[in-house]
C-alpha positions in Angstrom: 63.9 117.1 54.9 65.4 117.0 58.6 64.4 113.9 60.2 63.9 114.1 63.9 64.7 111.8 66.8 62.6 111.0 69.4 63.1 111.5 72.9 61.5 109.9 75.5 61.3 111.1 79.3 60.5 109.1 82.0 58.2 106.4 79.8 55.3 108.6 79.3 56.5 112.1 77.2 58.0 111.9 73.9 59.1 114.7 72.3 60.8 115.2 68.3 63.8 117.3 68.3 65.5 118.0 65.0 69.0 118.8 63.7 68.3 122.3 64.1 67.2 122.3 67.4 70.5 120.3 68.7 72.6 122.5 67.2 70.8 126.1 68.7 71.3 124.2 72.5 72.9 126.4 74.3 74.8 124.2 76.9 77.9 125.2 78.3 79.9 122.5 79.7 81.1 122.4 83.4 82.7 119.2 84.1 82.9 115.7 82.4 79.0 114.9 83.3 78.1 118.6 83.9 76.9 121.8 82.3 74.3 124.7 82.4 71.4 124.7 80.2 70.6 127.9 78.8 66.3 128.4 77.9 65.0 131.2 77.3 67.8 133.8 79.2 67.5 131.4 82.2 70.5 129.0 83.4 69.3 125.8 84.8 72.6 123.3 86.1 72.2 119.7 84.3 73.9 116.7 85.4 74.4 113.1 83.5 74.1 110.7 86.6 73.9 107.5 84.5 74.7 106.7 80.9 73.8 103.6 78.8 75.4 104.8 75.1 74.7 101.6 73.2 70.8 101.7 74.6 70.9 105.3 74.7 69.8 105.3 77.9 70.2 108.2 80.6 69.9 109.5 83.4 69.8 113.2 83.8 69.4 115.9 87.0 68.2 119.2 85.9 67.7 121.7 88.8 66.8 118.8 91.6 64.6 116.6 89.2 65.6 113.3 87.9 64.7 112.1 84.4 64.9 109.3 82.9 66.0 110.0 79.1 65.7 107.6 76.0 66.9 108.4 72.3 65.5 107.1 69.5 67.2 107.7 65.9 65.5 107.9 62.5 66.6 104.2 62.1 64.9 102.8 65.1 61.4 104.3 63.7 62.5 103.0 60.3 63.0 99.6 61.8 59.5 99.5 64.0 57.7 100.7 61.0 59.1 97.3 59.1 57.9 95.3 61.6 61.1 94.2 63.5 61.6 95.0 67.4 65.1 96.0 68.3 66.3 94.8 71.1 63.2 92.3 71.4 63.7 89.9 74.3 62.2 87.1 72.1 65.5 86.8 70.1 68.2 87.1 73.3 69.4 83.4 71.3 69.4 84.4 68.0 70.2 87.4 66.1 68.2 88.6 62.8 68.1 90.5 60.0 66.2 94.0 61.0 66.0 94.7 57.1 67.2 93.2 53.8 70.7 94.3 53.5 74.1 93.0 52.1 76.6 91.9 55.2 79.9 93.8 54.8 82.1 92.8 57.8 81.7 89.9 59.9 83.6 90.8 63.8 82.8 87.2 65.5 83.9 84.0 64.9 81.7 80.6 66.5 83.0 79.8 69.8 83.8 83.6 70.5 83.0 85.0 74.1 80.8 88.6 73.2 79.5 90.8 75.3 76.4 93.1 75.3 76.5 95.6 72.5 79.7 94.2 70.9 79.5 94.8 66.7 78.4 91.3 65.3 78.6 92.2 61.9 78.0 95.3 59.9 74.3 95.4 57.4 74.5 97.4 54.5 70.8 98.8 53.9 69.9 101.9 51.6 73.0 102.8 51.4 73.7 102.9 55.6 75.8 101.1 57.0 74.1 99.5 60.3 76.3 97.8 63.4 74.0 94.8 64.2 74.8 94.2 68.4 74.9 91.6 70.3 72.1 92.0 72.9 73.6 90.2 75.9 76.5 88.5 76.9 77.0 85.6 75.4 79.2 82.8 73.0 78.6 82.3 69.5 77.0 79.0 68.6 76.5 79.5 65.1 76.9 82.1 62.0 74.9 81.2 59.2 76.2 84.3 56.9 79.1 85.2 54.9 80.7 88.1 54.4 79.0 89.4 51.0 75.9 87.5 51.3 72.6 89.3 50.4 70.1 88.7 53.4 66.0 89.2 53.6 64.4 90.5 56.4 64.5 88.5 59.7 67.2 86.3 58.0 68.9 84.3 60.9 71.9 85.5 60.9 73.8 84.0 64.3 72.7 81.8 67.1 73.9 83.0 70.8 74.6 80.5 73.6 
């Protein structure tokens, strides 16, 4: 079964798009941030103006309109469905366990300068191996997992300073 991401324009359309459907796009590249769209025998020139890949975040120009584009994965519906916020501004000082998981790799140390979107440490959940990020610049206070350790949702797993 093909699960779909979401796609969100502007804040107020979402739409599903599947497997399928991003591989039948007919996009033919132009430039680094350019390329013509091809729907339905018509060409329409698109343009990346701004890109955020860790938020997967964008801005793109088709024709003269602006959009505002935000991707959501599988995962990120899989994580709001168990209750946990990613990217929640309640927990910029501490960062938690978005599902029960085994910790395979730990990439800080305490005292260590990070910045936004810098690999923490990588969960193993059902079988996936999910990059937990940092979600703002900041130094490590404190780790209170090892690498190995078995962790419940919500676990604390480092404090930010």
């Amino acid at each position: 079964m093909e699960k779909p991401y979401k796609v969100l324009v502007n804040n107020l359309q979402e739409f599903s798009i599947g497997e399928k459907s991003i591989q039948e796009l007919d996009a033919l590249p132009q430039g680094e941030k350019t390329c013509h769209l091809l729907y339905h025998n018509e060409s329409f020139p698109a343009e990346v103006l701004e890109e955020d890949f860790v938020n997967r975040t964008y801005t793109i120009r088709i024709n003269s309109n602006t959009y505002q584009v935000k991707i959501g994965t599988p995962l990120d519906d899989l994580i709001k469905k168990m209750g946990y916020s990613a990217g929640s501004s309640k927990a910029l000082n501490s960062v938690r366990a978005p599902m029960p998981g085994i910790i395979i790799d730990l990439n800080v140390k305490k005292g260590q300068e990070v910045k936004k979107g810098a690999s923490l440490l990588i969960l193993e959940a059902m079988k996936m191996e999910n990059a937990i990020l940092c979600p703002k610049d900041a130094k490590i206070k404190d780790i209170f997992v090892s690498k190995d350790d078995t962790v419940d949702k919500n676990k604390l797993l480092i404090t930010l300073e």
